[in-house]
DRENKOL-910963 format. One line per 5 residues: number of its first residue (from 1); their letters; for each residue z, x, y of N, C-alpha, C, CB. Coordinates in steps of 0.05 Angstrom, whole numbers, plus 32768, in hexadecimal, padded with zeros to 4 digits. Each point is the difference from the previous one (the first is absolute). Glycine has a CB too. Layout:
NUM	a	Z:X:Y:Z:X:Y:Z:X:Y:Z:X:Y | ...
This chain:
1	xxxxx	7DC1:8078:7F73:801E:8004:7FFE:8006:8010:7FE7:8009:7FD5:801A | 8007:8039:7FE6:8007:8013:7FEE:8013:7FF1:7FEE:7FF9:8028:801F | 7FFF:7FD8:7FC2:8017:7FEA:7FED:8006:8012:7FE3:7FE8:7FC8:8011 | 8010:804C:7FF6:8004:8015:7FEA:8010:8013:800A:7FD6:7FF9:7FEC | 8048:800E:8003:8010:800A:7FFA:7FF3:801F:7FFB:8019:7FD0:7FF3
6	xxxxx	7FD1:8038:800C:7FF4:8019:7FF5:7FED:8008:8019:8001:7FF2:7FC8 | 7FFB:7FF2:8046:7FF2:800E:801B:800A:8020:8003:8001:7FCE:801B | 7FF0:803C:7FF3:7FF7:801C:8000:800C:8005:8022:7FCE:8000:7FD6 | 8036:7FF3:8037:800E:8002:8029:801B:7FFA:7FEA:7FDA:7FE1:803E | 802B:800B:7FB9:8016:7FF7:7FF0:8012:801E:7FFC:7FE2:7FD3:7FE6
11	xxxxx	8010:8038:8002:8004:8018:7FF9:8005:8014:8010:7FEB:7FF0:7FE4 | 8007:801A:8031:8004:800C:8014:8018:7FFA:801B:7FD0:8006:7FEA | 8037:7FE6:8015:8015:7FFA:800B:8017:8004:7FFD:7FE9:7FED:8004 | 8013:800B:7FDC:8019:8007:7FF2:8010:801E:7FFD:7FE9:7FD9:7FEA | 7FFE:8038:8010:8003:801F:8004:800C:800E:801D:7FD8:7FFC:7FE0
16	xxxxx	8018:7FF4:8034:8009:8008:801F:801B:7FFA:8003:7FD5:7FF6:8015 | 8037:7FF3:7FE6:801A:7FFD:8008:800D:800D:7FEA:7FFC:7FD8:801A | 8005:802E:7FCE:8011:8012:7FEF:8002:801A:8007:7FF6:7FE6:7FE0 | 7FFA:8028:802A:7FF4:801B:7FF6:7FF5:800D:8013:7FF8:7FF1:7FD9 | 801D:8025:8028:7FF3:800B:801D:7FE3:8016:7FF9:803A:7FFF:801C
21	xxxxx	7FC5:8006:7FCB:7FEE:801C:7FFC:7FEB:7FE9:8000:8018:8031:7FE0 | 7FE0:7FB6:801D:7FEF:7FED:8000:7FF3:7FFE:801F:801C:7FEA:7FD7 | 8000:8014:803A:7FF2:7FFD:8017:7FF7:801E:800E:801C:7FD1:8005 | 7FF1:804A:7FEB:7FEC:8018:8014:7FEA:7FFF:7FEB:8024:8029:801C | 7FCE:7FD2:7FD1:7FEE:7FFE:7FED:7FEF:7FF3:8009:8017:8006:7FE1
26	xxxxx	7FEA:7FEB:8027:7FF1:7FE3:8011:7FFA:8003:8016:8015:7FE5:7FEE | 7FFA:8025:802D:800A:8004:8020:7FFF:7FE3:7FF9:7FED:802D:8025 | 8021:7FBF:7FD0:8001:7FDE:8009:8022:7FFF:7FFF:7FCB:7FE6:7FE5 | 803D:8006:8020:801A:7FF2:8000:7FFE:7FDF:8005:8014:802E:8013 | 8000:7FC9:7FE3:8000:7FE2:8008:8017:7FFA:800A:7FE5:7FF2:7FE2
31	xxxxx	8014:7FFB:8034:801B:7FF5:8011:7FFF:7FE0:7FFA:7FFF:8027:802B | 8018:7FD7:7FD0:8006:7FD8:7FF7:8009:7FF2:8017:8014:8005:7FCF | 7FEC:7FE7:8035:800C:7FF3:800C:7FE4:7FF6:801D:803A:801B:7FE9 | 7FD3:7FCD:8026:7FE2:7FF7:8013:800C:800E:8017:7FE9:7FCA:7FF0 | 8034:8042:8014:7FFE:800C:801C:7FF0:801F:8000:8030:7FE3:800D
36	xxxxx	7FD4:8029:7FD9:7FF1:8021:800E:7FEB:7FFA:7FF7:801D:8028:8000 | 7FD6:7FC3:7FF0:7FE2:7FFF:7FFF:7FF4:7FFE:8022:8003:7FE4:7FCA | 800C:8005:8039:8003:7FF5:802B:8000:801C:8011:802A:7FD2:7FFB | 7FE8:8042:7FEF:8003:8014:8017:7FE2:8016:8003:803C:7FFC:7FF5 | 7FC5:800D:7FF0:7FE8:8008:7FFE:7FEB:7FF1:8013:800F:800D:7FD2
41	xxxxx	7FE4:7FDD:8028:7FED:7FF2:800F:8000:8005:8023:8005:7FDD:7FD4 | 8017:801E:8032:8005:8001:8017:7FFC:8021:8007:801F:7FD1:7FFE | 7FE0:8045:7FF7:7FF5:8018:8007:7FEC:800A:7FF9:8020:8005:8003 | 7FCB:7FE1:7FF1:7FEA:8007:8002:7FEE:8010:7FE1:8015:8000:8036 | 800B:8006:7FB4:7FF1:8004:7FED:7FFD:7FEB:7FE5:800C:802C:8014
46	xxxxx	7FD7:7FDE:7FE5:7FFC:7FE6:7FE9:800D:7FFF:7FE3:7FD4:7FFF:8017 | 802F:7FFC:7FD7:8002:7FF7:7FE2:7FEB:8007:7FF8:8019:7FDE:8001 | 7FED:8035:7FE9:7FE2:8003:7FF0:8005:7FE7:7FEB:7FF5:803D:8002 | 8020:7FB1:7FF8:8005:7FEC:7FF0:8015:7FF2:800B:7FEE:8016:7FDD | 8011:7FD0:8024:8011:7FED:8007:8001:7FF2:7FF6:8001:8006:8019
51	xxxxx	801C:7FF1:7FD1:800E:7FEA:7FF6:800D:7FED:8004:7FFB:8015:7FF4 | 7FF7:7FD0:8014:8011:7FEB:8008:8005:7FEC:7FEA:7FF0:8006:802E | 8020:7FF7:7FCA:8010:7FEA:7FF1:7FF8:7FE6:8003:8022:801A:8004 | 7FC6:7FDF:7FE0:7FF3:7FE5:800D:7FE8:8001:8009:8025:7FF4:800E | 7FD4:801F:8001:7FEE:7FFE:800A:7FE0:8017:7FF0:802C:7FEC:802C
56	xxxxx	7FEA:802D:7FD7:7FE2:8016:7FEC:800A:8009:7FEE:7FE7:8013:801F | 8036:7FE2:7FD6:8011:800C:7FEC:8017:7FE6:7FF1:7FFC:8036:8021 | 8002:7FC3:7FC3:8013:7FF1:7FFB:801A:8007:800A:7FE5:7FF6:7FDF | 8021:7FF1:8028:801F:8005:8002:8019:800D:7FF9:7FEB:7FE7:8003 | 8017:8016:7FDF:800F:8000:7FF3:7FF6:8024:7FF9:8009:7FC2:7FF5
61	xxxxx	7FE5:8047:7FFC:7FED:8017:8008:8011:800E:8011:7FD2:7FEB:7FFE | 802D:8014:8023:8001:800B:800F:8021:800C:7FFF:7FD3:7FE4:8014 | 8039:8007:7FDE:8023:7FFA:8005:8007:8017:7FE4:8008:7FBA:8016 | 7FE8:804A:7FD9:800C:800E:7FE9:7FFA:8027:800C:7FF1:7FCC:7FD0 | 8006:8039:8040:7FFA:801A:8003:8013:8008:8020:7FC8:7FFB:7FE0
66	xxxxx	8039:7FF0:8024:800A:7FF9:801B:8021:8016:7FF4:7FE1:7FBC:8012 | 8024:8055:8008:801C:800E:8001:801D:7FEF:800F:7FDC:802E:8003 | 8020:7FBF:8010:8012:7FF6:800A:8011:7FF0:7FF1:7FE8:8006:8020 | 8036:7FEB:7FE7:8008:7FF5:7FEF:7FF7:7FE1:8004:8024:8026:7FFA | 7FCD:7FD1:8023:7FF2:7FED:8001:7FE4:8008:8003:8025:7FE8:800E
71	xxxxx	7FC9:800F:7FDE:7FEA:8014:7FFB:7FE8:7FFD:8015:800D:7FFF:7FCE | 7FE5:8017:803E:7FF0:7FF8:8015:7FF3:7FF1:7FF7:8001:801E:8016 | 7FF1:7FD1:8000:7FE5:7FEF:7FF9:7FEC:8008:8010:8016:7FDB:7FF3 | 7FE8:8048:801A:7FEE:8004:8008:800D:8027:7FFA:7FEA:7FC7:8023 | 7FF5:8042:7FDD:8002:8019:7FEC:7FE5:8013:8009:801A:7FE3:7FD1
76	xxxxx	7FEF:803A:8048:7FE1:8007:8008:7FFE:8015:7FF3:7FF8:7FF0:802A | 7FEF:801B:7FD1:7FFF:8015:7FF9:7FF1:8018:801B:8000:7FE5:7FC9 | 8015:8037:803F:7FED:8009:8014:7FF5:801D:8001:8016:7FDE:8017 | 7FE9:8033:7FF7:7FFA:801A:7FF6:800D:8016:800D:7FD8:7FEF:7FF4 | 802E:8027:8003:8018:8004:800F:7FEC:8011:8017:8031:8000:7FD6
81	xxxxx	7FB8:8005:801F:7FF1:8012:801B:7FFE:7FE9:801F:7FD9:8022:7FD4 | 8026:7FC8:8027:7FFD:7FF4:801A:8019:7FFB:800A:7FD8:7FEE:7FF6 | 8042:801F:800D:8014:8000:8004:7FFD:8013:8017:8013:7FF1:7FD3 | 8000:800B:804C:7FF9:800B:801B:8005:8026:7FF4:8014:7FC9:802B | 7FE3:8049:7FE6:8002:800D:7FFE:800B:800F:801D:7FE4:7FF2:7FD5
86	xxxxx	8020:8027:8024:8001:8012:801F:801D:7FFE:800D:7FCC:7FF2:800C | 803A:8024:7FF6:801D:8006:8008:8007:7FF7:8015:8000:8021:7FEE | 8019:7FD7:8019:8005:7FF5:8020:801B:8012:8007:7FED:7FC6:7FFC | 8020:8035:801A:8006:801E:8011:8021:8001:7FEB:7FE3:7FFB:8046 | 8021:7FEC:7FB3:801D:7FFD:7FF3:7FFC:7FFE:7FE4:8015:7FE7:8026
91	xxxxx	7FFB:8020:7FCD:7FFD:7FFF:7FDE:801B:8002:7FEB:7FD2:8019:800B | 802B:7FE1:7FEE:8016:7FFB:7FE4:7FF3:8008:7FE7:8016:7FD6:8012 | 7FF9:8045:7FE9:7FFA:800F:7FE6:801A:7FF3:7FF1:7FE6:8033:8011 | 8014:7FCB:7FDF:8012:7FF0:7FDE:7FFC:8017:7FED:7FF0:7FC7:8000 | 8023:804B:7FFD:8004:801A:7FE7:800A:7FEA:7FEF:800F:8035:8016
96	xxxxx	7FDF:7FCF:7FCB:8007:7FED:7FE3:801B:7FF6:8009:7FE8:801E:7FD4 | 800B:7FC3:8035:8013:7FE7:8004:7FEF:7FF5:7FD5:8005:7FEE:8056 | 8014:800A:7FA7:7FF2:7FF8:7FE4:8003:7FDB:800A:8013:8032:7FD2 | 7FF8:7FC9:803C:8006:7FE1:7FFC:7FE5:7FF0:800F:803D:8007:8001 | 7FB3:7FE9:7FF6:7FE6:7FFD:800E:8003:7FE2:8011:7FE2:801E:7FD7
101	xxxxx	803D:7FDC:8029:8002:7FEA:8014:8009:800F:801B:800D:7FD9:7FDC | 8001:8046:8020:8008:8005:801B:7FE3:8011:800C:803E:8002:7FF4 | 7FB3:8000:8002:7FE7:8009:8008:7FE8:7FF5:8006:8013:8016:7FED | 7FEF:7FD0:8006:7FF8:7FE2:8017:800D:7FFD:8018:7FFB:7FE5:7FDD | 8024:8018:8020:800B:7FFB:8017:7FFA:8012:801A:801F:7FEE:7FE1
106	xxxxx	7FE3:8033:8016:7FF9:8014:8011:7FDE:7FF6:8011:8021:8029:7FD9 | 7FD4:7FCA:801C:7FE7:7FFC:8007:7FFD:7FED:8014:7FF4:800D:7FD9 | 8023:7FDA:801F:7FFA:7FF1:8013:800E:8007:801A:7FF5:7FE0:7FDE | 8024:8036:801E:800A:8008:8012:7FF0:8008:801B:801C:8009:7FDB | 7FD2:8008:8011:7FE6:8019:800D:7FED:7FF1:801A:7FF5:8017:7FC6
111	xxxxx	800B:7FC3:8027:7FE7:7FF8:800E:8012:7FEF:801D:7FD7:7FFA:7FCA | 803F:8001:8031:8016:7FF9:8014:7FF9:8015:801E:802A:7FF2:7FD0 | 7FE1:801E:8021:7FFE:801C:801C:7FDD:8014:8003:8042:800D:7FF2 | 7FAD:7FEF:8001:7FE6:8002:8007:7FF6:8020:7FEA:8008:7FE4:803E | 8011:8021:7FAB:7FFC:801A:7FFB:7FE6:7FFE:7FE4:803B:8011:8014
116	xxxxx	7FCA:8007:7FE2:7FF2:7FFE:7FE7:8010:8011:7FF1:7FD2:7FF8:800F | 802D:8005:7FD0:800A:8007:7FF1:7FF2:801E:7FEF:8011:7FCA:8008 | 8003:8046:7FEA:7FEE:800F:7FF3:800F:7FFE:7FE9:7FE8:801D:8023 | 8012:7FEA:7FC9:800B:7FF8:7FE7:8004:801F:7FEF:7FE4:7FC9:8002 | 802A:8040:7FE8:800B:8016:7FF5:7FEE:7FF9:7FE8:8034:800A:8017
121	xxxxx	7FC9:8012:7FD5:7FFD:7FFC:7FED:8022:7FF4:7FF4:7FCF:8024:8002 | 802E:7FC7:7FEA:8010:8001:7FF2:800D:7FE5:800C:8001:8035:7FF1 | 7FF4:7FC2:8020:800C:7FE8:8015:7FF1:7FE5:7FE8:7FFD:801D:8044 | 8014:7FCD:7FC3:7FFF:7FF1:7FF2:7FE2:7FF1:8009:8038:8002:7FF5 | 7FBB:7FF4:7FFE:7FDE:7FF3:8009:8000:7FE0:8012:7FEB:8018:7FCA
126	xxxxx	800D:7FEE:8053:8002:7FF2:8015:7FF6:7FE3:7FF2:7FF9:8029:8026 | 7FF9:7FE2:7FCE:7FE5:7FE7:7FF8:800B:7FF7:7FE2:7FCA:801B:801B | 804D:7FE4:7FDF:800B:7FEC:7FEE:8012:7FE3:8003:7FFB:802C:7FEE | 8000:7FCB:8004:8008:7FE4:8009:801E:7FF7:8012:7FE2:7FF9:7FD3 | 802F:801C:802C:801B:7FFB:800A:8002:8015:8019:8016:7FEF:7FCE
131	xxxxx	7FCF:8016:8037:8003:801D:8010:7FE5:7FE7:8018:800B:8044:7FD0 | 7FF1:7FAA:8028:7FE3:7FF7:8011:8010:7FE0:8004:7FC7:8021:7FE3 | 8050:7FD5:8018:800C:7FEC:8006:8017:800B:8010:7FEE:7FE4:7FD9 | 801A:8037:8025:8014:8003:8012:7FEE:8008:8020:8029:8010:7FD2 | 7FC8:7FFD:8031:7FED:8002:8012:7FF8:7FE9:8006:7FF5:8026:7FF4
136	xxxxx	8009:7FC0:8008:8002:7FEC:800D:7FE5:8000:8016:8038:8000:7FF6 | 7FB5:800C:7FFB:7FD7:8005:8006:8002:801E:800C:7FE8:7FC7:8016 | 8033:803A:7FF5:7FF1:8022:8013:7FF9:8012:7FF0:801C:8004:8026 | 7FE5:7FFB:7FBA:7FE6:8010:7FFE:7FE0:8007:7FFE:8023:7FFD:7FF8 | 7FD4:7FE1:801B:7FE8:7FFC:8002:7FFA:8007:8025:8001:7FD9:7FCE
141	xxxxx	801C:8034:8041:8003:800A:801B:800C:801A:8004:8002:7FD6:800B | 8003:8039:7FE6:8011:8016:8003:7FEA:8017:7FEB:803A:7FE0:8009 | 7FBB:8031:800E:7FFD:8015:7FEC:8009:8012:7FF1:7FF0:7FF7:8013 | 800D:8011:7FD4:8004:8014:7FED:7FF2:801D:8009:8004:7FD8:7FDC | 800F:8032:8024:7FF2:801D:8009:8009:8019:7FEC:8002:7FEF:8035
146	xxxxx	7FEF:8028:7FC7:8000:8017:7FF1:801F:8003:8000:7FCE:8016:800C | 803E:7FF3:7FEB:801A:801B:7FFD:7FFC:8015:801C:7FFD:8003:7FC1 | 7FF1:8006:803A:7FFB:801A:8017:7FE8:7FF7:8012:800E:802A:7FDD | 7FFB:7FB7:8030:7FE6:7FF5:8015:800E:7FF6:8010:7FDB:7FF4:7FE9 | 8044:800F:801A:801E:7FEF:8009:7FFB:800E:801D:802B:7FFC:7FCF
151	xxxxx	7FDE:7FFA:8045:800A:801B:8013:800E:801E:7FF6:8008:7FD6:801D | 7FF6:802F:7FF7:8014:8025:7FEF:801F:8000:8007:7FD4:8027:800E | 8028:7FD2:800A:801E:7FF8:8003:800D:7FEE:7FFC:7FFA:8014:8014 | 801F:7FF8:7FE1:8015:7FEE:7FE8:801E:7FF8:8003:7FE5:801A:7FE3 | 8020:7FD6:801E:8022:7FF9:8006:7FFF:7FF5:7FE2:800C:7FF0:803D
156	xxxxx	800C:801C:7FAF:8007:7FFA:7FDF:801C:7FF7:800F:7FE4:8029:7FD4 | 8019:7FB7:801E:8012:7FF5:7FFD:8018:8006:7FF0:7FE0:7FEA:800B | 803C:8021:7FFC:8015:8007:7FE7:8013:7FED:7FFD:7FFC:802D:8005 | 8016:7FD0:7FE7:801A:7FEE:8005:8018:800A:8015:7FF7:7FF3:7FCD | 7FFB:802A:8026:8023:8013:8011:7FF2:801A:8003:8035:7FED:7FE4
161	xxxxx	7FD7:801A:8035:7FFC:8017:8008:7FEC:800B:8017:8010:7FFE:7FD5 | 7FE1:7FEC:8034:7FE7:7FFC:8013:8009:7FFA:8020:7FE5:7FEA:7FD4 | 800F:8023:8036:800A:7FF6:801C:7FFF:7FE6:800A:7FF6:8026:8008 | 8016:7FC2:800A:7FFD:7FE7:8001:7FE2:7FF9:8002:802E:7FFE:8013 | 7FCB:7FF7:7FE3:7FE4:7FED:8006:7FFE:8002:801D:8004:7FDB:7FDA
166	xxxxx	800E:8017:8034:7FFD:8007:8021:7FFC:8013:800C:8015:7FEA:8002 | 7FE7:802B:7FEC:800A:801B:8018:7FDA:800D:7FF8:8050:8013:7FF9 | 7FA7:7FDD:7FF6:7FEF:800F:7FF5:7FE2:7FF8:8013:801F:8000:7FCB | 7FCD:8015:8039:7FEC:8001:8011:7FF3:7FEE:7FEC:8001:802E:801D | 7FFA:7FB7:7FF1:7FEB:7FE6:7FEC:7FE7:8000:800D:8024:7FDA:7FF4
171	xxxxx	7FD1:8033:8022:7FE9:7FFA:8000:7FE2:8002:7FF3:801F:8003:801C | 7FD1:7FED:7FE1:7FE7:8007:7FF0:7FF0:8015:8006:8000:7FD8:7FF9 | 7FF0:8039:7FF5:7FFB:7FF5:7FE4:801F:8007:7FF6:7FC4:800A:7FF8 | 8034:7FE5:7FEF:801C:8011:7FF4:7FFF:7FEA:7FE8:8025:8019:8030 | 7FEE:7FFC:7FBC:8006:7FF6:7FDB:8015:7FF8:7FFF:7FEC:801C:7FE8
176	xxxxx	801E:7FD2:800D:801F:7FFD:7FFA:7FF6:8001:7FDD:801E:7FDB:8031 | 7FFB:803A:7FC2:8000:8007:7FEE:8015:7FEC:7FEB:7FEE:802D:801B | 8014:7FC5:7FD8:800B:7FEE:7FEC:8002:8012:7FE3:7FEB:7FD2:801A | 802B:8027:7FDD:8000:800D:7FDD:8017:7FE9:7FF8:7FF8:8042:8002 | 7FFD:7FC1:7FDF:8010:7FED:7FF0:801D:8004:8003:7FDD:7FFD:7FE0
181	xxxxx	802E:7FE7:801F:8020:800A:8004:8012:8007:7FEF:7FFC:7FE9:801C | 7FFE:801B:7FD1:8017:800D:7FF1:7FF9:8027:7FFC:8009:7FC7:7FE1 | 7FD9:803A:8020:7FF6:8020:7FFD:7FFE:8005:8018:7FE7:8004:7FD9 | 8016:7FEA:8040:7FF8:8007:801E:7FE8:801A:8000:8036:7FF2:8013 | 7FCE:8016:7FF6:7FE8:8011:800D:8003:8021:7FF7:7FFE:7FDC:802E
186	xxxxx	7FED:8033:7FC1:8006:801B:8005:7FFC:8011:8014:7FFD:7FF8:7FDF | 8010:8025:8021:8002:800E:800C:7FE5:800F:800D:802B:7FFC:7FE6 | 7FC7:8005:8006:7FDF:800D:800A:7FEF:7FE5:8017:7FF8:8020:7FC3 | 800F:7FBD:8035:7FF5:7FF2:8010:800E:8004:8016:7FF0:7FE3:7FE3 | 8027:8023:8027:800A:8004:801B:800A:801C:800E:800C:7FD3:7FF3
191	xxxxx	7FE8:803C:8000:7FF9:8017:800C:7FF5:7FFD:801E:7FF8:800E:7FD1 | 7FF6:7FE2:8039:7FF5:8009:8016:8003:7FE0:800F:7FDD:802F:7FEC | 8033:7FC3:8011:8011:7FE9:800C:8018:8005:800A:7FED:7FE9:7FE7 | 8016:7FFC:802D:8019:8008:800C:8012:7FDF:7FF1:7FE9:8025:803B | 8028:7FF1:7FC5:8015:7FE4:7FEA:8011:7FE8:8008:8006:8025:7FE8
196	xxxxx	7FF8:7FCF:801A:8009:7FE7:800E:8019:7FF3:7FEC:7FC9:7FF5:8018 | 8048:7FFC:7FEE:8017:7FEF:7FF0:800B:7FE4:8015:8013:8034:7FE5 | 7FE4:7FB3:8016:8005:7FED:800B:8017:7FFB:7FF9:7FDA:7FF5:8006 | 803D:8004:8016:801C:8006:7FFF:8006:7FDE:7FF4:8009:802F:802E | 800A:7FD4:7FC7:8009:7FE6:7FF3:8019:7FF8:800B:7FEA:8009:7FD6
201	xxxxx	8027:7FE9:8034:8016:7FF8:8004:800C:7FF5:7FED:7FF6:7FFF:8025 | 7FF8:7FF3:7FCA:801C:7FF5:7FEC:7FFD:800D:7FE0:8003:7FCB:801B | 8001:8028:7FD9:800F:800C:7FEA:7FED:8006:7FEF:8028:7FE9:8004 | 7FC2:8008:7FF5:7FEF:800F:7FEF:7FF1:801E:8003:7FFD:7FD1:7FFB | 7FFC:8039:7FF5:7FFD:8022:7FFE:7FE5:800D:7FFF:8027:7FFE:7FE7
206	xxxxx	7FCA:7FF2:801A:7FDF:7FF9:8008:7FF1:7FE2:8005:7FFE:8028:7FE3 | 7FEE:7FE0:8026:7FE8:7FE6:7FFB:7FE8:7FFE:7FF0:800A:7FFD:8027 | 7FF4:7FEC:7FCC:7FE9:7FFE:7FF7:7FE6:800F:8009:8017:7FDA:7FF8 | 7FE3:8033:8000:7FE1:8013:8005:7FE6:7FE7:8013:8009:8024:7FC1 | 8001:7FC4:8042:7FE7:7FEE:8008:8014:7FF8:801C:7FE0:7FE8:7FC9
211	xxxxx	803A:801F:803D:8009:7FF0:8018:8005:8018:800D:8015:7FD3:7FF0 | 7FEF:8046:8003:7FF7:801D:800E:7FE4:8003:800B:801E:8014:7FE0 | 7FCC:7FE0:8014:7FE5:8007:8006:8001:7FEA:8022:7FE4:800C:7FBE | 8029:7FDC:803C:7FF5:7FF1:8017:8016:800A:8014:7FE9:7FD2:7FE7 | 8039:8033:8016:8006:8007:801F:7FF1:8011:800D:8027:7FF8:7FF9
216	xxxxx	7FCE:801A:7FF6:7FF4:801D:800B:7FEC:7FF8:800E:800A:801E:7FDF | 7FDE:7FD0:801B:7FEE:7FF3:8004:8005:7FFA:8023:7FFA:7FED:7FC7 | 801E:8004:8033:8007:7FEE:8013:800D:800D:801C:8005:7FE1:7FD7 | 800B:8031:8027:8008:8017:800D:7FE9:800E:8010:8021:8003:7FDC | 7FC9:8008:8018:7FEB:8011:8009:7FF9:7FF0:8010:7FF3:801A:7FDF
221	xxxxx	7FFE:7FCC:801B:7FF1:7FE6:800E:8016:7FF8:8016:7FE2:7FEC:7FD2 | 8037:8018:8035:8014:7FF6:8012:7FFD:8010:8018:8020:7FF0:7FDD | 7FE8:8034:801C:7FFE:8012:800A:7FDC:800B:800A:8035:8003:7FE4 | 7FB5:7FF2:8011:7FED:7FFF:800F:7FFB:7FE9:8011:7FF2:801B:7FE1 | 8015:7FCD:801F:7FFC:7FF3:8017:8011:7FFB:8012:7FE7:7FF2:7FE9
226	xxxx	802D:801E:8012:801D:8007:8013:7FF3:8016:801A:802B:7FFF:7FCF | 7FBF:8017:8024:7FF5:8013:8008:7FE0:7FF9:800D:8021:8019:7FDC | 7FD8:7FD0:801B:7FEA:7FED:8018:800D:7FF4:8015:7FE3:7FF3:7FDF | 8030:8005:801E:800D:7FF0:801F:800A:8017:800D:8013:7FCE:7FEF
């Protein structure tokens, strides 16, 4: 059991959840908590280190490096290469979302409707701790895919100015294009997309960038099995 404060996984743990140049330096990350350890397991990938509270790690130890405000009592360490790979026919591109809970969320959206994600330079890091609790494990089910490994064809999500979501050709393959919401999306990324604007009836003047990613989600997936029956 680990009772030293200087342990060396100790140390490395501590780095992974702070620090993201730690975790591309490494390809490691750590996920807290016993459900995405559960989740992980349940998809088959292992821990190159596992901290249980009590059991291979003091307690108290475990609770001081620990990020939650109730501190995990279980702590894996995994790699980000054994993470699924390979594009699937639907996808969600994220242009620099900086917020890394709505880019968890986008993920678990992804693993909801069967898509995969591709990530921007400049996008906030999937594999940080508020970005791997809002994903809620699908990032141990949802692949990460290149920038330029997405489908080619693109529907860019806008606030204003896009033709209805409804009117728009959803069938696969295909990208739905996301950008941060206050810079949204530039002009050179939607160049060769067709521009979409989900109509709002009431009063607010956009959506959150993570409840845009899932109607769209949800829409495509409606309108394809509308198109199987």
């Amino acid at each position: 059991m680990i009772t030293s404060r200087d342990n060396e996984t100790l140390r490395l743990v501590r780095k992974l959840l702070a620090h993201r140049k730690q975790r591309e330096a490494t390809g490691l990350f750590a996920v807290e908590g016993e459900d995405l350890v559960a989740a992980a397991r349940e998809a088959g990938i292992e821990p190159v280190h596992l901290l249980v509270a009590g059991e291979t790690v003091d307690a108290a130890l475990l609770a001081r490096i620990s990020t939650l405000p109730h501190p995990a009592r279980t702590i894996g360490v995994y790699r980000r290469d054994d993470l699924p790979g390979g594009a699937r026919e639907t996808c969600l591109a994220l242009w620099r979302l900086s917020d890394p809970g709505n880019v968890g969320t986008l993920l678990r959206t992804a693993d909801a409707f069967g898509a995969c994600v591709a990530l921007s330079e400049g996008c906030a890091d999937p594999l940080a701790p508020k970005a791997l609790r809002a994903s809620a494990g699908a990032i141990f089910r949802v692949p990460l895919v290149g920038w330029d490994a997405r489908p080619e064809r693109c529907v860019a999500l806008a606030a204003h100015g896009g033709i209805p979501l409804a009117d728009a050709d959803l069938d696969p393959p295909l990208t739905f294009l996301l950008g941060a919401e206050r810079s949204g999306l530039p002009d050179e990324q939607v160049t060769d997309c067709c521009k979409v604007t989900i109509a709002l009836p009431g009063a607010a003047e956009s959506l959150n960038v993570a409840a845009a990613g899932a109607i769209a989600l949800y829409e495509a997936s409606r309108l394809d099995g509308a198109g199987e029956g």
